[in-house]
MMTF fields as JSON, N, C-alpha, C and O atoms, coordinates in Angstrom:
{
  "mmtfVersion": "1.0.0",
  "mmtfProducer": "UNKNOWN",
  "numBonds": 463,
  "numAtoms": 464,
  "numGroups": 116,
  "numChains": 1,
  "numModels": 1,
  "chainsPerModel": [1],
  "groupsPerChain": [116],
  "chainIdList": ["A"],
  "bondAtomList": [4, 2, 8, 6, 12, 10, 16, 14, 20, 18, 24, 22, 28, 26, 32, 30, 36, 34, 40, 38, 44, 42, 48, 46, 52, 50, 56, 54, 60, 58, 64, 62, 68, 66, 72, 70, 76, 74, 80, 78, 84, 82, 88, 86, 92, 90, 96, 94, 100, 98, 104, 102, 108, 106, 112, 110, 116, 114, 120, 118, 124, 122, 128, 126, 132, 130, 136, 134, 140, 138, 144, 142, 148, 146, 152, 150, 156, 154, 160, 158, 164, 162, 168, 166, 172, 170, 176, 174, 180, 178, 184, 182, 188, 186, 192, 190, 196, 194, 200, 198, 204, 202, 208, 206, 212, 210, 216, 214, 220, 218, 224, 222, 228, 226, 232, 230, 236, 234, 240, 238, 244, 242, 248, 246, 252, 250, 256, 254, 260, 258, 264, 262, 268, 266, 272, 270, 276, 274, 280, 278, 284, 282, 288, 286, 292, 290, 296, 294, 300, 298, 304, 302, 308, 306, 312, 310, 316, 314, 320, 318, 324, 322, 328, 326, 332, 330, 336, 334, 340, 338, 344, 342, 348, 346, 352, 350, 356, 354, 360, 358, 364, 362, 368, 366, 372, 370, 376, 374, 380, 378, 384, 382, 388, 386, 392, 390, 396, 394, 400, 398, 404, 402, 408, 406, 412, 410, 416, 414, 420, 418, 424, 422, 428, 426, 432, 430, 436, 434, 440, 438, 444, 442, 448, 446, 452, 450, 456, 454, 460, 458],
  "bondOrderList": [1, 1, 1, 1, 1, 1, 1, 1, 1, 1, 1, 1, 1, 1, 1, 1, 1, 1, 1, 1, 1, 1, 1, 1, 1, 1, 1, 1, 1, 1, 1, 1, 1, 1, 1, 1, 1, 1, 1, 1, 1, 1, 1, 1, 1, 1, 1, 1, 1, 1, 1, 1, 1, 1, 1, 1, 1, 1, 1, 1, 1, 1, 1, 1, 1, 1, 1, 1, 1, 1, 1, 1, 1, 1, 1, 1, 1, 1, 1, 1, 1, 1, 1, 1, 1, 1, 1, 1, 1, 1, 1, 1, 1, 1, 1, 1, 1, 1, 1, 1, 1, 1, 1, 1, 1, 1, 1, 1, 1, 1, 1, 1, 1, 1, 1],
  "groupList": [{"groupName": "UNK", "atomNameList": ["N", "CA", "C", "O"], "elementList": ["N", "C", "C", "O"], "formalChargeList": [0, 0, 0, 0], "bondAtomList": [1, 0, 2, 1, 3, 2], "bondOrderList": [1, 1, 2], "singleLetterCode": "X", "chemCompType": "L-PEPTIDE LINKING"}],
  "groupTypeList": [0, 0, 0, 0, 0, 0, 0, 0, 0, 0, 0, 0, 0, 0, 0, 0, 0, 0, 0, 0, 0, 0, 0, 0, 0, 0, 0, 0, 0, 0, 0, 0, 0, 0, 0, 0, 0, 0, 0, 0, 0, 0, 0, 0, 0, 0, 0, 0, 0, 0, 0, 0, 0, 0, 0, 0, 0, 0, 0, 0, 0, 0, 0, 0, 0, 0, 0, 0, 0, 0, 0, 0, 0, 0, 0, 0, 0, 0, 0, 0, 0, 0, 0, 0, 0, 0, 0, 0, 0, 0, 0, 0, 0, 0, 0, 0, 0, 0, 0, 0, 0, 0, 0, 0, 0, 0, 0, 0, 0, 0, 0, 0, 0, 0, 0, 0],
  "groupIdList": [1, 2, 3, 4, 5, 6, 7, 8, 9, 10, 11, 12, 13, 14, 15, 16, 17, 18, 19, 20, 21, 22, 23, 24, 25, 26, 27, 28, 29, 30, 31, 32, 33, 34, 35, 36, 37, 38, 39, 40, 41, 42, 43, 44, 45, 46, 47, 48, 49, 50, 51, 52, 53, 54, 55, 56, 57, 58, 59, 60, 61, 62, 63, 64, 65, 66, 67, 68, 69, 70, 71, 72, 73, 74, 75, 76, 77, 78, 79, 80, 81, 82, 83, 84, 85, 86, 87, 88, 89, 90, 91, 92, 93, 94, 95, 96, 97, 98, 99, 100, 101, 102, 103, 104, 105, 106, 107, 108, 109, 110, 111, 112, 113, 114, 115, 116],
  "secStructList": [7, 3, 3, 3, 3, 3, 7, 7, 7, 3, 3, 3, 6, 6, 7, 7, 3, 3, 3, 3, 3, 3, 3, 3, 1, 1, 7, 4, 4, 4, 1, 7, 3, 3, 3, 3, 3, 3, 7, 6, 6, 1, 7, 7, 3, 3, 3, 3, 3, 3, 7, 1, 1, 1, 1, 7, 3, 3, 3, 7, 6, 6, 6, 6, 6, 6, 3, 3, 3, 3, 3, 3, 6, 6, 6, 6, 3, 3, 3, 3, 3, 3, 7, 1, 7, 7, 1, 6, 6, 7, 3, 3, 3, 3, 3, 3, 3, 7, 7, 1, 1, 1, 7, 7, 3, 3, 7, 7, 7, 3, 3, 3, 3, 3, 3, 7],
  "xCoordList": [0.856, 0.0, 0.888, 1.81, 0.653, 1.195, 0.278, -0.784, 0.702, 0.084, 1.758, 2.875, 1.349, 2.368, 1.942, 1.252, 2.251, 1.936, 2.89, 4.086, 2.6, 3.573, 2.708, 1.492, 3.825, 2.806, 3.206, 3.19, 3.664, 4.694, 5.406, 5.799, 5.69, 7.322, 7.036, 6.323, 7.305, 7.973, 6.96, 7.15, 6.148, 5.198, 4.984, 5.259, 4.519, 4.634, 3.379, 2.601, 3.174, 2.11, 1.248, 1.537, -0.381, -1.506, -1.586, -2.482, -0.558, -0.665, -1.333, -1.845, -1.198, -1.926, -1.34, -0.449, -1.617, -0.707, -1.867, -2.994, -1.484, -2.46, -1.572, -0.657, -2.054, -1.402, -2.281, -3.466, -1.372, -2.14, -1.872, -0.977, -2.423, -2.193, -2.569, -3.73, -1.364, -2.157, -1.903, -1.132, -2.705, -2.747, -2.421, -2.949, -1.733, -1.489, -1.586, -1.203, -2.22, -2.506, -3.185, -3.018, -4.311, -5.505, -6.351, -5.878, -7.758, -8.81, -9.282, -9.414, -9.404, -9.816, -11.029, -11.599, -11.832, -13.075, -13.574, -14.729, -12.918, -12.967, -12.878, -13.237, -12.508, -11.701, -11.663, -11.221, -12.155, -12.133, -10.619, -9.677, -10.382, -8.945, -8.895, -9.875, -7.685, -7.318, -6.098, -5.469, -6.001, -4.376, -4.449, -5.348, -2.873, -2.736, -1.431, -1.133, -0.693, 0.367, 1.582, 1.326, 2.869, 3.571, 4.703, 5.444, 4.427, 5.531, 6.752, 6.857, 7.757, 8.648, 8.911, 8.795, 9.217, 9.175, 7.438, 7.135, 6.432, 4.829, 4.564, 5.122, 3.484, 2.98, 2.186, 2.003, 1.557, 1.082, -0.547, -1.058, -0.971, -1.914, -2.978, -2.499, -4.221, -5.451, -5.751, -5.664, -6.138, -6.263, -7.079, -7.8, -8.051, -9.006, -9.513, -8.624, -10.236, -10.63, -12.19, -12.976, -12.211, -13.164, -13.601, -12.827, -14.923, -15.441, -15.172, -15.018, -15.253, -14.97, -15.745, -15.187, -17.292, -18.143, -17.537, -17.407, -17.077, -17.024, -17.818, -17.335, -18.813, -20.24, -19.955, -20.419, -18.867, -18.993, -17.383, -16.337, -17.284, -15.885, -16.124, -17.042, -14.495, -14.244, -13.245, -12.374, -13.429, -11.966, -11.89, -12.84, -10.27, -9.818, -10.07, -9.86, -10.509, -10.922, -9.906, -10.421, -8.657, -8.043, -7.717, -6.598, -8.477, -8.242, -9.732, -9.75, -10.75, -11.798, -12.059, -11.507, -12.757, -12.487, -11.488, -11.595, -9.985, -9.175, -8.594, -7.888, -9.164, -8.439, -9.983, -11.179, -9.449, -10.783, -9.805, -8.698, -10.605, -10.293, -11.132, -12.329, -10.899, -11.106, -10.599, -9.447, -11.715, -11.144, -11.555, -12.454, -10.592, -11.349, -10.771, -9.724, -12.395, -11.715, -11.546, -11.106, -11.645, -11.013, -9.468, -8.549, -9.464, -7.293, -6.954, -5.753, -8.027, -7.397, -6.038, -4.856, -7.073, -6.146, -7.237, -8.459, -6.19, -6.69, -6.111, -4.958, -7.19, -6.124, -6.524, -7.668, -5.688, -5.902, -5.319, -4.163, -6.821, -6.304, -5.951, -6.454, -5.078, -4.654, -4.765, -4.308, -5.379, -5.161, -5.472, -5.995, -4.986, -5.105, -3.84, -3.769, -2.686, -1.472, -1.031, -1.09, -0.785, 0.038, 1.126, 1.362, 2.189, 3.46, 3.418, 4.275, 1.994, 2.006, 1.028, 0.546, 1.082, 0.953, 2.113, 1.979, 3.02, 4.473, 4.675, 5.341, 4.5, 5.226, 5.106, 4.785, 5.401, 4.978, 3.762, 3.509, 3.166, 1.821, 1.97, 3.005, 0.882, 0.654, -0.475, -1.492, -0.7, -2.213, -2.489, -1.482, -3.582, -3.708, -4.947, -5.929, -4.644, -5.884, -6.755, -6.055, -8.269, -8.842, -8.7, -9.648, -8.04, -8.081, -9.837, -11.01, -9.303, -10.789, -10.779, -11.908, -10.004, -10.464, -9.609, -9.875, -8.403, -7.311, -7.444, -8.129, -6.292, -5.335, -4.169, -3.202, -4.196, -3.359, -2.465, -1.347, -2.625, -2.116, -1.434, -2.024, -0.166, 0.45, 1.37, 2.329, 1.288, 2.088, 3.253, 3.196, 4.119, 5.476, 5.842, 6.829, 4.643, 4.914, 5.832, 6.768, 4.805, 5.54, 5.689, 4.881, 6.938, 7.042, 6.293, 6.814, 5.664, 5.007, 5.647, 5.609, 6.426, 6.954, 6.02, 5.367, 5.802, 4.714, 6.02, 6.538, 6.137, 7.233, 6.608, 5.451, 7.469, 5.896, 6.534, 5.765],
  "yCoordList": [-1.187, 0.0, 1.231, 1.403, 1.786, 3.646, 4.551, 4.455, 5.725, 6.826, 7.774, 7.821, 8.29, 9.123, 10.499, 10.691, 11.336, 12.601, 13.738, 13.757, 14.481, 15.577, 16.754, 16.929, 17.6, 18.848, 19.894, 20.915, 19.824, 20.747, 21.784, 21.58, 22.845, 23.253, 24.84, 24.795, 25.85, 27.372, 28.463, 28.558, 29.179, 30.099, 31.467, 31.643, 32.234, 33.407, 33.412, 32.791, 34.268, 35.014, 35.728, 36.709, 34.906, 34.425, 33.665, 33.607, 33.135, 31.993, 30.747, 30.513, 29.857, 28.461, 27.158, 26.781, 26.543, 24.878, 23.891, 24.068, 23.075, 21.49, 20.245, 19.667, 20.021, 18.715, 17.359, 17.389, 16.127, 15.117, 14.41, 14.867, 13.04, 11.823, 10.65, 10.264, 9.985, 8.569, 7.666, 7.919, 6.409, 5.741, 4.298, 4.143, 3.139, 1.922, 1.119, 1.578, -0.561, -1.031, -0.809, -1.146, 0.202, 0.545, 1.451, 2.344, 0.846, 1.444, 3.027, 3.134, 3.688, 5.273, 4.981, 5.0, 4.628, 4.962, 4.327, 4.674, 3.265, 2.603, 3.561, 3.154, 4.456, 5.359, 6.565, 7.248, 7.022, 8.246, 8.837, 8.057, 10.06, 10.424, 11.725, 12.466, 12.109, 14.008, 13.746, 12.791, 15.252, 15.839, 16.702, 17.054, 16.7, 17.644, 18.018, 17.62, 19.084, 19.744, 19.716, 19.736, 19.658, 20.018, 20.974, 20.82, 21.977, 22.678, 23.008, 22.247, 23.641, 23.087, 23.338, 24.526, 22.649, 22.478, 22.587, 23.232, 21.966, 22.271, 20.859, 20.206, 20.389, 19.235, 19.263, 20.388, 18.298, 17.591, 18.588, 18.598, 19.19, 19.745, 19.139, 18.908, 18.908, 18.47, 20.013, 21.201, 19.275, 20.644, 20.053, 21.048, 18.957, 18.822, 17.328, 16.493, 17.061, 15.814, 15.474, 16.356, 14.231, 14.039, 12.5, 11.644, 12.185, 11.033, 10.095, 10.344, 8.98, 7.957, 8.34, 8.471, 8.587, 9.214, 10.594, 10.983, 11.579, 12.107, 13.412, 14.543, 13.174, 13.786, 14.746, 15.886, 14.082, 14.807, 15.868, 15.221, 17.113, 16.995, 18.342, 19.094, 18.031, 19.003, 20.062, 19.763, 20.979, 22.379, 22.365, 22.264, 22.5, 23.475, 24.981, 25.362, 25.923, 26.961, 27.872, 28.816, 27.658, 28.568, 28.014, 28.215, 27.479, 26.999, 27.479, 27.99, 27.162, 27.226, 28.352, 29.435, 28.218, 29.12, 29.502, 30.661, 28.757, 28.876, 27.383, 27.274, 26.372, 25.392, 24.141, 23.933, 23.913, 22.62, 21.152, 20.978, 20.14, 18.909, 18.009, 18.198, 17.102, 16.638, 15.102, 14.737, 14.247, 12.812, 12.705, 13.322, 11.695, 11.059, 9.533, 8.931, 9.186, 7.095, 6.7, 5.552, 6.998, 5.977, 6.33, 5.732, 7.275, 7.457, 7.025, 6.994, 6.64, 6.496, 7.556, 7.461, 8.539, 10.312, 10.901, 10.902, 11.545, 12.256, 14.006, 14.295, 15.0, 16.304, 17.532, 17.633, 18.31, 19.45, 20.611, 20.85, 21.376, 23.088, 23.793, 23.612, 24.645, 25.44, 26.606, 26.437, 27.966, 29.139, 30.308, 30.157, 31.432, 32.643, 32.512, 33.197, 31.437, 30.742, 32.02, 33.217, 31.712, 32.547, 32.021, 30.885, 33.124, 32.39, 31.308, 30.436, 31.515, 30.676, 29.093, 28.163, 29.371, 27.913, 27.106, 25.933, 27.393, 26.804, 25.295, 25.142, 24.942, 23.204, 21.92, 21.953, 20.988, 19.72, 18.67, 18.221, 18.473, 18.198, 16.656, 16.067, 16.042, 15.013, 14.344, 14.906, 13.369, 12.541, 11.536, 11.026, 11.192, 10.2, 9.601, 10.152, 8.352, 7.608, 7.029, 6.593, 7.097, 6.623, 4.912, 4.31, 4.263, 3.418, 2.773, 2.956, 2.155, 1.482, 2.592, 3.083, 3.126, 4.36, 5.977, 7.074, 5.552, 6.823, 6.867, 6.324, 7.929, 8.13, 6.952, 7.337, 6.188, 5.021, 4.863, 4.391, 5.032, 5.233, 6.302, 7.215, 6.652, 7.905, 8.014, 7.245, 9.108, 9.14, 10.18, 10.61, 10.522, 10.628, 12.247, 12.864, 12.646, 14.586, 14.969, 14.478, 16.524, 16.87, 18.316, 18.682, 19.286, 20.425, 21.678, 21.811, 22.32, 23.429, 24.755, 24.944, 25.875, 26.71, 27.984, 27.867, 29.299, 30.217, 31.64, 32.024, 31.978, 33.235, 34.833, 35.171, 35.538, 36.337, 37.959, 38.915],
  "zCoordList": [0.0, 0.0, 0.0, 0.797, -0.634, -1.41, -1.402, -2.019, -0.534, -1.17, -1.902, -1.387, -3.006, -3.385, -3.71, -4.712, -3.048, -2.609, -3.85, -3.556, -4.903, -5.503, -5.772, -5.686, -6.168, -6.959, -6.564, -7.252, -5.313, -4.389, -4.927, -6.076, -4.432, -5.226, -4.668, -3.665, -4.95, -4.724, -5.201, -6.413, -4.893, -5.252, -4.416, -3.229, -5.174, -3.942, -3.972, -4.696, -3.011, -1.917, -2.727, -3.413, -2.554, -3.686, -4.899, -5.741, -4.828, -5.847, -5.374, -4.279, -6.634, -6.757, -6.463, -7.225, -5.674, -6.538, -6.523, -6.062, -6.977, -7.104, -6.556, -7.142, -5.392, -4.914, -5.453, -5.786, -5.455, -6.114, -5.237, -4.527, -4.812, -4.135, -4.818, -4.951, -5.329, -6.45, -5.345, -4.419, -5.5, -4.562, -5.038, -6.139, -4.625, -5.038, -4.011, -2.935, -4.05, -3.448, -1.967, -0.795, -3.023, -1.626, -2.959, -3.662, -2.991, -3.493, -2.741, -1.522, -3.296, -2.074, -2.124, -1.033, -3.29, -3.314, -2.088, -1.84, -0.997, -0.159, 1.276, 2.38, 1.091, 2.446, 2.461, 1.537, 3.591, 3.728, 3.347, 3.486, 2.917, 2.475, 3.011, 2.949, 3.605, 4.086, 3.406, 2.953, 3.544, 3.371, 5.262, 6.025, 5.277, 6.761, 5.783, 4.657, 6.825, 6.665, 8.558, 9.762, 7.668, 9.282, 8.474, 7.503, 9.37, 9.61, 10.063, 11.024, 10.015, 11.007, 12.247, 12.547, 13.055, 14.636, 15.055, 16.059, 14.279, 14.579, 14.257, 13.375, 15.221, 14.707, 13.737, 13.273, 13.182, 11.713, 12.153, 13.272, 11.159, 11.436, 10.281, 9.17, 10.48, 9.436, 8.553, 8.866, 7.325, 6.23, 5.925, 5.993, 5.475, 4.492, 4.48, 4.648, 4.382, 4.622, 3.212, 2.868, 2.762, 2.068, 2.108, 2.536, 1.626, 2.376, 0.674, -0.522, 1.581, -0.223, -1.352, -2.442, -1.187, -2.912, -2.823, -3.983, -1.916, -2.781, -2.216, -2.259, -1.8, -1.278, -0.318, -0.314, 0.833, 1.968, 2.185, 2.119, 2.381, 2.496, 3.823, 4.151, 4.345, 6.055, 5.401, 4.585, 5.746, 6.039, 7.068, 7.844, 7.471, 8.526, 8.264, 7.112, 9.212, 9.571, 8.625, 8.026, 8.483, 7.977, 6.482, 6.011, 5.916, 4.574, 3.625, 2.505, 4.388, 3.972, 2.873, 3.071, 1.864, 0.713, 0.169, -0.23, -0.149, -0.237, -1.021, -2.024, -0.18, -0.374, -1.012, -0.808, -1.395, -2.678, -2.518, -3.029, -1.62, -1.7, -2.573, -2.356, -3.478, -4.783, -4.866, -4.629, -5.261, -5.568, -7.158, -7.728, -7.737, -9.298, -9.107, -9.345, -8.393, -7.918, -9.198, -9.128, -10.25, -11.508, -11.548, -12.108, -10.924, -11.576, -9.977, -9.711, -8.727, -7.703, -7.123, -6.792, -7.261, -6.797, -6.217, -6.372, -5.301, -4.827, -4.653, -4.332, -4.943, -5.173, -4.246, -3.802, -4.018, -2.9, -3.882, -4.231, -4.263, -4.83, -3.79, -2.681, -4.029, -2.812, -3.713, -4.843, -3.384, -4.091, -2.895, -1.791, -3.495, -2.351, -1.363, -0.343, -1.791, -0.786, 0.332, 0.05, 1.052, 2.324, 2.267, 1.855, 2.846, 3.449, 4.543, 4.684, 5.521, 6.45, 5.989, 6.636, 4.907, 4.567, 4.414, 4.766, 4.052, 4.322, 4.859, 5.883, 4.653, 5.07, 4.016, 2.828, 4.69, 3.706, 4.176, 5.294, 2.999, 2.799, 2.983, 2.668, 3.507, 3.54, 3.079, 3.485, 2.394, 2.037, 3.163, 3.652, 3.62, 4.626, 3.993, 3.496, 4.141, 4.164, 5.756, 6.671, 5.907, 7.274, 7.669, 7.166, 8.209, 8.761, 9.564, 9.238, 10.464, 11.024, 12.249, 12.285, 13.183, 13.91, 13.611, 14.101, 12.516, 12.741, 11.189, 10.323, 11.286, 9.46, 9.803, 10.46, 9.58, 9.222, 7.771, 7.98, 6.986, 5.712, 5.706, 6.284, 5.184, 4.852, 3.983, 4.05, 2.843, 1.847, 2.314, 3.466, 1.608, 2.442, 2.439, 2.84, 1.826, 1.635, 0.453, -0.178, 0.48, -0.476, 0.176, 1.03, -0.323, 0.227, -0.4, -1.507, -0.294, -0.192, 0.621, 1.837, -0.714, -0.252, -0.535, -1.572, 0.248, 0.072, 0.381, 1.43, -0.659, -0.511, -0.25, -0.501, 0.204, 0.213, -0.185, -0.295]
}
């Protein structure tokens, strides 16, 4: 089981990126899926969360209208728009998949730089 997390990379302050999460040996359409973020010296913080159809999805408070979490279960991806970026979005991103009570699954990050 894989999640592989890219899309990452260097943008300034109000720009866009598109994170992707392809997934191998694990169906999503099966699992709830988030992305979180950690910063440095900050623990792993939740950014977005979406339910397997598709139907249901969570923001964190400081993303909301800003940030668009997105599945397409036929390419088994999963994607996070980020636009309106801050510098304090800054860190590296993570995909998680829901386990039977946690995020159990984790793809390995990607970095997300916000220049400003």
């Amino acid at each position: 089981v894989q999640l592989q997390a890219y899309g990452g990379g260097l943008v300034q302050a109000g720009g866009s990126l598109r994170l992707s999460c392809a997934a191998s040996g694990l169906t999503i359409s099966n699992y709830r899926m988030a992305w979180f973020r950690q910063a440095p010296g900050k623990e792993r913080e939740f950014r977005a969360a979406i339910s397997g159809s598709g139907s249901s999805t969570t923001y964190a408070d400081s993303v909301k209208g800003r940030f668009t979490i997105s599945r397409d279960n036929a390419k088994n991806t999963v994607y996070l728009q980020m636009n309106s970026l801050k510098p304090e979005d800054t860190a590296v991103y993570y995909c998680a998949a829901w386990g039977d009570y946690k995020y159990d699954t984790w793809g390995q990050g990607t970095l997300v730089t916000v220049s400003s």
